[in-house]
C-alpha positions in Angstrom: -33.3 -61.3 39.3 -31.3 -62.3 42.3 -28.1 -60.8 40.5 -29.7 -57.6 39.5 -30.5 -57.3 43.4 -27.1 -58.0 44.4 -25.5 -55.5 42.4 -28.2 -53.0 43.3 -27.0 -53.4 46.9 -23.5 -53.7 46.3 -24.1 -50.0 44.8 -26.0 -48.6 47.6 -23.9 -49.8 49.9 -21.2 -47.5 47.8 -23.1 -44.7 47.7 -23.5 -44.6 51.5 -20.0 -45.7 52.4 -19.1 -42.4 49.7 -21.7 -39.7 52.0 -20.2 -41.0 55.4 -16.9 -40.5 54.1 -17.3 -37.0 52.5 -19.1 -35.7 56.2 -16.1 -37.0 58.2 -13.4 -35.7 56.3 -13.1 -31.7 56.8 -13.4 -29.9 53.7 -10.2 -28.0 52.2 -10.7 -24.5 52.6 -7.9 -22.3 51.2 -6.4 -19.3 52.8 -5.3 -15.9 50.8 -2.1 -14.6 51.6 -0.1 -12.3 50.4 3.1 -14.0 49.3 5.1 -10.9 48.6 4.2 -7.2 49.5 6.5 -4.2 48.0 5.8 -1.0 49.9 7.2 2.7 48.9 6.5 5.7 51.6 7.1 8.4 50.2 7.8 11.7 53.1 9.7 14.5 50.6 7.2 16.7 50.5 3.8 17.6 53.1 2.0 14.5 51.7 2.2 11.1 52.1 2.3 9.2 49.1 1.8 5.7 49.9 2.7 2.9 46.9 2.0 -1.5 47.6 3.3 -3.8 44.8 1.2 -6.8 46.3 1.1 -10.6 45.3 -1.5 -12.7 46.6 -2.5 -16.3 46.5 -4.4 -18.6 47.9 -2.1 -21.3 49.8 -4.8 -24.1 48.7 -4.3 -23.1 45.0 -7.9 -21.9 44.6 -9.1 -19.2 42.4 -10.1 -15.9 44.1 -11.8 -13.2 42.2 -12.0 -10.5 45.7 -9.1 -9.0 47.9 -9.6 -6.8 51.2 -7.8 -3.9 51.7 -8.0 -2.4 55.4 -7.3 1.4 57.0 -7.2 2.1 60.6 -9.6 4.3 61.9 -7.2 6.4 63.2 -5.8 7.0 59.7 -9.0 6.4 57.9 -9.4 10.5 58.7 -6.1 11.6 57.3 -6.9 9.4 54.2 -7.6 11.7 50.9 -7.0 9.3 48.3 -6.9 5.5 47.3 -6.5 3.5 44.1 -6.0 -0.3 42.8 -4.5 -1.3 39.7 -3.7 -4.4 37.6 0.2 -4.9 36.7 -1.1 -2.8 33.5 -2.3 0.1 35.5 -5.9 -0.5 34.7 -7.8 0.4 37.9 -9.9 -2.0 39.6 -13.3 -1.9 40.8 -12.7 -0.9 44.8 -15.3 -0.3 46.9 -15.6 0.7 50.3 -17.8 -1.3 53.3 -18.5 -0.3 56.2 -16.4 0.7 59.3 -15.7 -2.6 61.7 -13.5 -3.1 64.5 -12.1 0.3 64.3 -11.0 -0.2 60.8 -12.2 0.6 57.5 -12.7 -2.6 55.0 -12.1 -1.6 51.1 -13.1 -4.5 48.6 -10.8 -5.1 45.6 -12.6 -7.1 42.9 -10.4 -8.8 40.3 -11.6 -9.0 36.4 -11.0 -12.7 36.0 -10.5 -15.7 39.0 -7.3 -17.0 39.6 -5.2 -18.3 42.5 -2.6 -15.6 42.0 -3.5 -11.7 42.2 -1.3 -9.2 41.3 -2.3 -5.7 42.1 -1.0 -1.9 42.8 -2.1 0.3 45.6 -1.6 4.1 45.7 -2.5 5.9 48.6 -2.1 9.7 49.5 -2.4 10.7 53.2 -2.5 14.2 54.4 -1.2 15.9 57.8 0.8 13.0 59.1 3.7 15.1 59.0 4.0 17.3 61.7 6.6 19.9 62.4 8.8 19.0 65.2 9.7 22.0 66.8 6.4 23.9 66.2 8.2 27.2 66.0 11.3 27.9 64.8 13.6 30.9 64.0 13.8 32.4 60.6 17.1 31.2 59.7 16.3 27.6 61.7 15.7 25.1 59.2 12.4 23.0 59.4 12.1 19.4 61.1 9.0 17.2 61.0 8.5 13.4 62.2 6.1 11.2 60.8 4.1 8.3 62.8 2.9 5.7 61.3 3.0 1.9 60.3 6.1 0.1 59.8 4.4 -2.6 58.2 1.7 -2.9 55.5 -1.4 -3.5 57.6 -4.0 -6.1 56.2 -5.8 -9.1 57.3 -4.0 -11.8 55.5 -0.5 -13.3 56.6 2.4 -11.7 54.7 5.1 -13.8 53.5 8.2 -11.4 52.6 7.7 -7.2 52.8 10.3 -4.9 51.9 9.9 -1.3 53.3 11.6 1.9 51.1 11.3 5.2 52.9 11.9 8.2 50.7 12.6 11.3 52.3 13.6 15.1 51.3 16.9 15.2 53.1 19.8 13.1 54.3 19.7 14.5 57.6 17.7 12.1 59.8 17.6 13.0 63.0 16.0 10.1 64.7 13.7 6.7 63.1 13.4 3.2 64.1 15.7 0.7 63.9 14.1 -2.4 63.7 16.8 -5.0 61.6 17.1 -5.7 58.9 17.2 -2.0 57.8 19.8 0.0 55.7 20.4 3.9 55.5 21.4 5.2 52.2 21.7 9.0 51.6 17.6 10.0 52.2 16.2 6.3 51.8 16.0 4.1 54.7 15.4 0.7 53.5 13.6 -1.8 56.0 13.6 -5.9 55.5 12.7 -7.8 53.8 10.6 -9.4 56.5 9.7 -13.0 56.6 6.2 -14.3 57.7 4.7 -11.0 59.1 1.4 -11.9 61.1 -2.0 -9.9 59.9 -3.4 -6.9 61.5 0.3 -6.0 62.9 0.7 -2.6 64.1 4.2 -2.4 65.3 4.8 1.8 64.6 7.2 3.3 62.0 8.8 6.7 63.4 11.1 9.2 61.0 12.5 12.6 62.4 14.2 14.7 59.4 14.6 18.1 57.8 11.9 18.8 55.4 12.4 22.2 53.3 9.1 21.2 51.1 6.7 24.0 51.0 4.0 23.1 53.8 1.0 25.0 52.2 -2.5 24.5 52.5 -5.6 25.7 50.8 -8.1 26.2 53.2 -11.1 27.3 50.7 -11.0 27.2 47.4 -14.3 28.8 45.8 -14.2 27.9 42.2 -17.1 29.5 39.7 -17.7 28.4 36.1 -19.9 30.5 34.0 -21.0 28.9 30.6 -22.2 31.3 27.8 -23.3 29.6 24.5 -21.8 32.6 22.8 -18.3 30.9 22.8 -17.3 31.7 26.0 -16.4 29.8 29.3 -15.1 32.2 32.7 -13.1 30.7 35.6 -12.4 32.6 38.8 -11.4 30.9 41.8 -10.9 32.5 45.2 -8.2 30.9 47.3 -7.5 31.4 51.2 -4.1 30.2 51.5 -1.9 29.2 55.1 1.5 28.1 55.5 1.1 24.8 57.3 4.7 24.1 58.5 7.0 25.4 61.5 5.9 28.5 63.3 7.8 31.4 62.9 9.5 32.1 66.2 10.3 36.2 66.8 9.7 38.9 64.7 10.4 38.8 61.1 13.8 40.8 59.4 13.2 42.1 56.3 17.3 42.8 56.3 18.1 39.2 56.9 16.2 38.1 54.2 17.2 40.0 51.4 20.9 39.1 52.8 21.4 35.6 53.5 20.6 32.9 51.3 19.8 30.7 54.3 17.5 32.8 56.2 13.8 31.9 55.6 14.2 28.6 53.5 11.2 27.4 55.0 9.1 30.5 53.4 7.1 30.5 50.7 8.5 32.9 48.2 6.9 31.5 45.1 5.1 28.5 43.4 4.2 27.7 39.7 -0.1 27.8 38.8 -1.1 25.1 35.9 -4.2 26.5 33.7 -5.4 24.8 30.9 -3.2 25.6 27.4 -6.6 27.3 25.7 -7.0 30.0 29.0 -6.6 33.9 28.2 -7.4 36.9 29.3 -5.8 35.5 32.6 -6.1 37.8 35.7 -4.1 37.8 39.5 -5.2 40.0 42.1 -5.5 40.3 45.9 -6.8 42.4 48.6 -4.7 45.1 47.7 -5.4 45.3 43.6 -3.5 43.1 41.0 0.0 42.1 41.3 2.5 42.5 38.5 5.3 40.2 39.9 4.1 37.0 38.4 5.5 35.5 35.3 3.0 33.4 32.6 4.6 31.0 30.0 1.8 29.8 27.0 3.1 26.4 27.0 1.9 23.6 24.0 0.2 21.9 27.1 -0.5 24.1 29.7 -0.1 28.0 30.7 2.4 28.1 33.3 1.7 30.7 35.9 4.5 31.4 38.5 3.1 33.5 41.1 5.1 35.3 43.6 2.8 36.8 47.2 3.6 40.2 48.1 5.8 38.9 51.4 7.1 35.5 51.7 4.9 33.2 53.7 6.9 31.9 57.1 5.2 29.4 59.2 1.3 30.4 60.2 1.3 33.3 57.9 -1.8 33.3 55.8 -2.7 35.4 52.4 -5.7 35.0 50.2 -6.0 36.5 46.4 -8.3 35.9 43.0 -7.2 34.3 39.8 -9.5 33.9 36.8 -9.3 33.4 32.9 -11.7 32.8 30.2 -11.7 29.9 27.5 -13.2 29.0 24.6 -16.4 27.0 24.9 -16.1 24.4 21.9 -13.2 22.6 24.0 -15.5 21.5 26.6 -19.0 22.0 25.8 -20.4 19.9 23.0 -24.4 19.7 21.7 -26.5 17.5 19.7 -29.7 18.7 18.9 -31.2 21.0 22.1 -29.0 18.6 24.0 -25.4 19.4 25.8 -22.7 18.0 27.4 -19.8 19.7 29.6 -16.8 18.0 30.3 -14.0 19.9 32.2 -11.5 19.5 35.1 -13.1 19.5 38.3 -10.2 21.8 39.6 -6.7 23.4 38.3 -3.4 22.7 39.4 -2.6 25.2 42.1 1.1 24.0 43.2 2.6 21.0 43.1 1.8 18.2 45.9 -0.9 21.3 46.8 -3.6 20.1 49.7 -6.9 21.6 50.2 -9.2 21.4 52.8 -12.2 22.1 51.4 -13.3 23.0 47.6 -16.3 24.5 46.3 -17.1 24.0 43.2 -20.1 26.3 41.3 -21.3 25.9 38.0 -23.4 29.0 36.4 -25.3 28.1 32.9 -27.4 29.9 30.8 -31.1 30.7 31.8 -33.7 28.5 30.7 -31.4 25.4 31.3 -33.2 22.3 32.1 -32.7 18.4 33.3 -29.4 19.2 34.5 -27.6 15.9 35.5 -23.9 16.1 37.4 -21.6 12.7 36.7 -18.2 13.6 39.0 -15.2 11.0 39.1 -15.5 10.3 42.9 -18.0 11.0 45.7 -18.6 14.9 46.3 -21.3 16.6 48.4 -23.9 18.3 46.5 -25.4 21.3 47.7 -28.8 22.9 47.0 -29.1 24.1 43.7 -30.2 27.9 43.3 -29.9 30.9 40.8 -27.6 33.4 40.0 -29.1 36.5 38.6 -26.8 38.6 36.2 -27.0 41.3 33.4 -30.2 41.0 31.3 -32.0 37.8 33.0 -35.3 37.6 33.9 -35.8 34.4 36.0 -32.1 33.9 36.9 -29.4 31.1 35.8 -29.2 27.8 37.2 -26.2 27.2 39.2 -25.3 23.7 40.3 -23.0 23.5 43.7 -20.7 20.9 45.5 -18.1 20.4 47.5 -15.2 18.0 48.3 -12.9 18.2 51.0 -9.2 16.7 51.5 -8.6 17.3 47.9 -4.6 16.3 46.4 -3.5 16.5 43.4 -4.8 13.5 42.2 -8.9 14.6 42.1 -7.4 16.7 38.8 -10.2 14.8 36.7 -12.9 15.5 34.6 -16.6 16.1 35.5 -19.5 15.5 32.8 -22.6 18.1 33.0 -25.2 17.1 30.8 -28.8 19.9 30.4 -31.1 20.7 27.7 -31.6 24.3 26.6 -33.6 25.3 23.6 -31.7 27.4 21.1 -34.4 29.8 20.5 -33.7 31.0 24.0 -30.5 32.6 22.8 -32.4 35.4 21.2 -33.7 36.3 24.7 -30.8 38.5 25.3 -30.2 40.3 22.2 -34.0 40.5 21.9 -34.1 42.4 25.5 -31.0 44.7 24.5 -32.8 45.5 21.2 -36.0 46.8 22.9 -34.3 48.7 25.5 -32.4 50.8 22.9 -35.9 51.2 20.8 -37.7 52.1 24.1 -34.6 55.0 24.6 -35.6 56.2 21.2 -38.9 56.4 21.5 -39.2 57.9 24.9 -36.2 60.6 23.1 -38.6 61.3 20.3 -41.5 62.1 22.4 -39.4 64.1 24.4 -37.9 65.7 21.8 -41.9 66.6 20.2 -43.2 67.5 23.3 -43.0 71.5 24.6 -42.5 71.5 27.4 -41.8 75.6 28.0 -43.1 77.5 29.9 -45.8 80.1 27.8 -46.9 83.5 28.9 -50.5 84.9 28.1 -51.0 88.7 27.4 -53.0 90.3 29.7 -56.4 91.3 29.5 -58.0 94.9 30.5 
């Protein structure tokens, strides 16, 4: 018995001297860092295109399943598009938190834990390239300079960053010349950069020649109309503004047309993408349709190159209507009284096009009920209404929303799901039917009345 109380002690007096131990030694708490950071900026054209090759690990070894991606505030505005990847360009689940510390916190969330994280980054930014002069002549060529960040901003300590800036020209005027850097042709390559502390902010500044088309969509108004007699029409109504250099003087016809070099900033023509199944496709602008435009009916797509009436120099604005029809079984599918619409949210206007604000409306067939909207990213959804047309009695339901800062890379797919009962689809031949009986009938009682005018002999 004596034993047995020995060893009971002997055990307690382990298990304590194990506790004390545990609460004076501090825990190990790992740190994530990003152990290597590739960054591409690309400035050849009016957007920003922003590309991170990142490597992160925790310096304690741990496994880490969540990574935090940061914007400033002040370029949280300019900011029209972000995406993460895995090394096999499978996006990752990336939600955004709320502003703090006048920055913007975006949360990464990995599939699987580990204490190495691989992952891509693609950002688009629009107007952070400025013209630099404002105005210029028509035969000056354009300059813009771009201020930004000459390291990748984030909250964790950065091991090594390389720096690639792409640009549209070999002539640099002016950019910063922090070393290690290297100049070659229109790259400027900066690091790579050894132990870079988080949240730095030290500014990146390029001053080139940029001959990119600066154009800017300031509405688009896009209307779908759905017919379940085989039919789907597109029109879109676009205001249009050349966003780069001023023109500065008086525009010369005669120097156009005679030098090469005069107006190489302008606008002359870009190239439309439509969907490959589109027909029946139709250009016009204020002044009636326009026959200097070329189409191509490619296997993919319809390539539409449309050429304005003028060139468009710096500040000069012009605003036409372009529209097609396509067949409805490509995108509208039904089970039952049951139907689901899947097409692009918008077209391809131009390449690297920017728009400030879309509007996006969606007519269906009358009698269409528990319409439900499913769109690829956030949009603002307006109040739904009615859009009355030939032969409708109550009117058709027409969904609206919007989305503004819109790039190239919101070309996605939007799902409309409603029910509408197939009996309804009589309604209209039904109505067209009894008009052209009622015509008849109201011509045959015409056409039995007597309606002269009769004379009664007279009476002595």
């Amino acid at each position: 018995m004596v034993v047995m109380v020995r060893h009971f002690s002997k055990s307690l007096k382990l298990l304590v001297f194990g506790i004390l131990f545990i609460l004076n030694v501090p825990a190990i708490r790992g740190e994530v860092i990003n152990k290597n950071v590739d960054r591409i900026l690309d400035l050849s054209t009016q957007l920003t295109k922003e590309t991170l090759k990142i490597t992160a690990a925790d310096d304690a070894g741990k496994p880490f399943s969540k990574y935090q991606l940061i914007i400033p505030n002040e370029l949280h505005s300019s900011l029209s598009y972000i995406v993460a990847k895995d090394p096999k360009k499978k996006e990752l689940k990336l939600q955004a938190q709320q502003q703090k510390d006048d920055v913007t916190y975006y949360n990464v969330e990995f599939p699987k834990a580990a204490a190495t994280q691989e992952l891509l980054v693609e950002l688009v930014f629009v107007k952070q390239l400025q013209p630099y002069p404002e105005e210029i002549k028509q035969s000056d060529k354009q300059l813009v300079r771009y201020n930004g960040q000459l390291y990748f901003y984030t909250p964790y300590k950065t091991g090594e960053q390389k720096t690639q800036v792409v640009l549209s020209s070999s002539n640099i005027i002016a950019y910063n010349q922090t070393k290690p850097y290297t100049v070659t042709g229109s790259k400027i390559k900066y690091g790579p950069y050894e132990n870079v502390a988080a949240f730095n902010k030290e500014k990146l500044y390029v001053h080139y020649e940029n001959q990119s088309p600066f154009m800017t969509v300031n509405r688009l108004e896009r209307t779908i109309q759905i017919s379940h007699w085989g039919n789907i029409a597109v029109e879109e109504h676009i205001q249009l503004t050349h966003s780069g250099a001023k023109l500065k003087g008086s525009f010369s016809r005669y120097e156009f047309q005679k030098d090469s070099r005069s107006g190489q900033a302008a606008i002359k023509s870009y190239k439309t993408m439509l969907p490959a199944s589109a027909f029946g496709v139709y250009y016009r602008d204020s002044n009636g349709n326009i026959s200097t435009s070329n189409m191509n009916v490619l296997r993919e797509y319809v390539d539409l190159e449309l050429r304005p009436r003028f060139p468009l120099f710096g500040g000069w604005k012009t605003q036409y209507t372009i529209g097609y029809n396509m067949p409805s079984f490509e995108y509208l599918f039904s089970e039952g009284s049951n139907y689901l619409l899947k097409m692009r949210l918008i077209d391809h206007i131009f390449d690297d096009m920017f728009i400030e604000e879309a509007v996006v409306k969606i007519i269906l067939p009358e009698g269409c009920t528990d319409i439900k909207l499913k769109t690829p990213y956030p949009v603002e959804r307006q109040e739904d209404g009615l859009t009355h047309t030939y032969l409708d009695t109550f009117g058709r339901p027409t969904i609206t929303f919007a989305k503004k800062n819109v790039v190239e890379n919101h070309i996605a797919n939007f799902e409309l799901t409603y029910t509408f009962s197939k009996v309804l689809l009589l309604q209209e031949p039904l109505l067209l039917i009894s008009f052209v009986f009622l015509i008849f009938v109201v011509a045959i009682v015409c056409k039995r009345l007597d309606f002269s005018i009769a004379t009664h002999p007279h009476k002595d």
